[in-house]
C-alpha positions in Angstrom: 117.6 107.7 113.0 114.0 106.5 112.9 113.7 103.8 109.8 111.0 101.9 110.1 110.1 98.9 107.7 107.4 96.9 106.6 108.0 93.6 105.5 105.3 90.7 103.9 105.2 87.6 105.7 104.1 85.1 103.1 102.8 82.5 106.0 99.9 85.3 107.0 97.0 86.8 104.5 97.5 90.0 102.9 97.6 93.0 104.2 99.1 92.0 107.3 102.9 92.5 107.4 106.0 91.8 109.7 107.3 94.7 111.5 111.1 95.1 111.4 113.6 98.2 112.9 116.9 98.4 110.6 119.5 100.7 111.9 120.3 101.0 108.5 119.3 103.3 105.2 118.1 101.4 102.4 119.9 101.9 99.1 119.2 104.7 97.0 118.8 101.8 94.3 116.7 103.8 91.5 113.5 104.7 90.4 111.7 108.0 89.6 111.1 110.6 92.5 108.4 112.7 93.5 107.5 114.7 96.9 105.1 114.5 99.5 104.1 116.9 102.2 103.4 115.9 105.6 103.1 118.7 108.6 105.2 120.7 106.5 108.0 118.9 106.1 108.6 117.6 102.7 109.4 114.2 101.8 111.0 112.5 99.0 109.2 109.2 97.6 111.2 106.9 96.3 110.7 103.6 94.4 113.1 100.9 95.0 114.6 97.9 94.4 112.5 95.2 96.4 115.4 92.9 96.9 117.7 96.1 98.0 115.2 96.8 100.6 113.6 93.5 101.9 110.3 95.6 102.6 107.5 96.9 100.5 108.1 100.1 102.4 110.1 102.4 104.5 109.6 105.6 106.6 113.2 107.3 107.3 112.9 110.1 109.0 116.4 112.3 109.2 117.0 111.5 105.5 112.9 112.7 105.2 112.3 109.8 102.9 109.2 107.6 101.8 110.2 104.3 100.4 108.4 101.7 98.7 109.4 98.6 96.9 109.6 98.3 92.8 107.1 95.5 92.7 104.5 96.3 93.6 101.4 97.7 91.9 97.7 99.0 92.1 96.4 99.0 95.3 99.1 97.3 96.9 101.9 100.5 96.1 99.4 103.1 97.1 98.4 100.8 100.5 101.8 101.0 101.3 102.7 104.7 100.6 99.6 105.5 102.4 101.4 103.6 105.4 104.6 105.3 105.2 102.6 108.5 105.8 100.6 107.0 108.8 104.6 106.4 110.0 106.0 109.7 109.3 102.2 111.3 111.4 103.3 108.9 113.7 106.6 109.8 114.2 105.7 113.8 114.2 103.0 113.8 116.4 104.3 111.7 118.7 101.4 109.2 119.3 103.0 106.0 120.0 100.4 103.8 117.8 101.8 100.1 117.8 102.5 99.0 114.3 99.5 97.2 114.2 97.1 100.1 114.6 98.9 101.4 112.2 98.4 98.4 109.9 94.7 98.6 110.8 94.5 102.6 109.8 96.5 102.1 106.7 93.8 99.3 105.5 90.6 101.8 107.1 91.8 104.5 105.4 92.7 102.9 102.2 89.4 101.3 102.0 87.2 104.6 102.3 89.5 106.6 100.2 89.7 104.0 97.9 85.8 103.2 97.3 84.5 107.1 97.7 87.1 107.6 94.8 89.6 109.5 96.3 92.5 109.5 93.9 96.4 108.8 95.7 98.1 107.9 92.3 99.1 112.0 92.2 101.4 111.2 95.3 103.3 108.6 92.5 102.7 111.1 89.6 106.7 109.7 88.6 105.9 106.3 88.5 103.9 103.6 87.6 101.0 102.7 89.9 98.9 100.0 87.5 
């Protein structure tokens, strides 16, 4: 089962993040749900308890799930989803990035979507993104 997580590491700056392989699931601990399609399969996002998952997000692949941690907000929970797709494209495509270049295109991406006011709170529409 691919699961892949994210997790912060207080001693560096944000948005860089600690890369950590858990054999695994993360609790289904709560939180609203909504879907996301990616090369036409359809995930479930789910927002769950941070301390549950000891990651701000999570790509699972078999159980076709998005995760992302309960506390965050803003920017940061949309960052993060937007990672967990760059993971699942990953993943189906087959491309082999290294978890920093994905790191790096999750904070490209963000950016320009961000500040030519694309809007990716729809992908949350079930939860609270401010």
């Amino acid at each position: 089962m691919a699961c892949h997580a994210i997790r912060h590491d207080p001693a560096l700056s944000p948005p860089y993040f600690v890369d950590s392989i858990h054999g695994m699931a993360a609790p289904d601990v709560g939180g609203g749900e909504t879907t996301v399609k990616i090369l036409g399969y359809t995930y479930r996002v789910e927002v769950v308890d941070s301390d549950a998952m000891d990651a701000m997000g999570r790509f699972q692949s078999r159980r076709q799930r998005l995760q992302i941690a309960d506390d965050l907000a803003g920017d940061e929970l949309l960052s993060t989803l937007l990672h967990e797709v760059i993971e699942a494209l990953n993943y189906h495509l087959a491309l082999n990035l290294r978890h920093a270049a994905i790191m790096a295109l999750e904070a490209g991406l963000y950016q320009v979507l961000a500040e030519n006011g694309v809007n990716l709170a729809p992908l949350l529409e079930n939860h609270e993104t401010s």
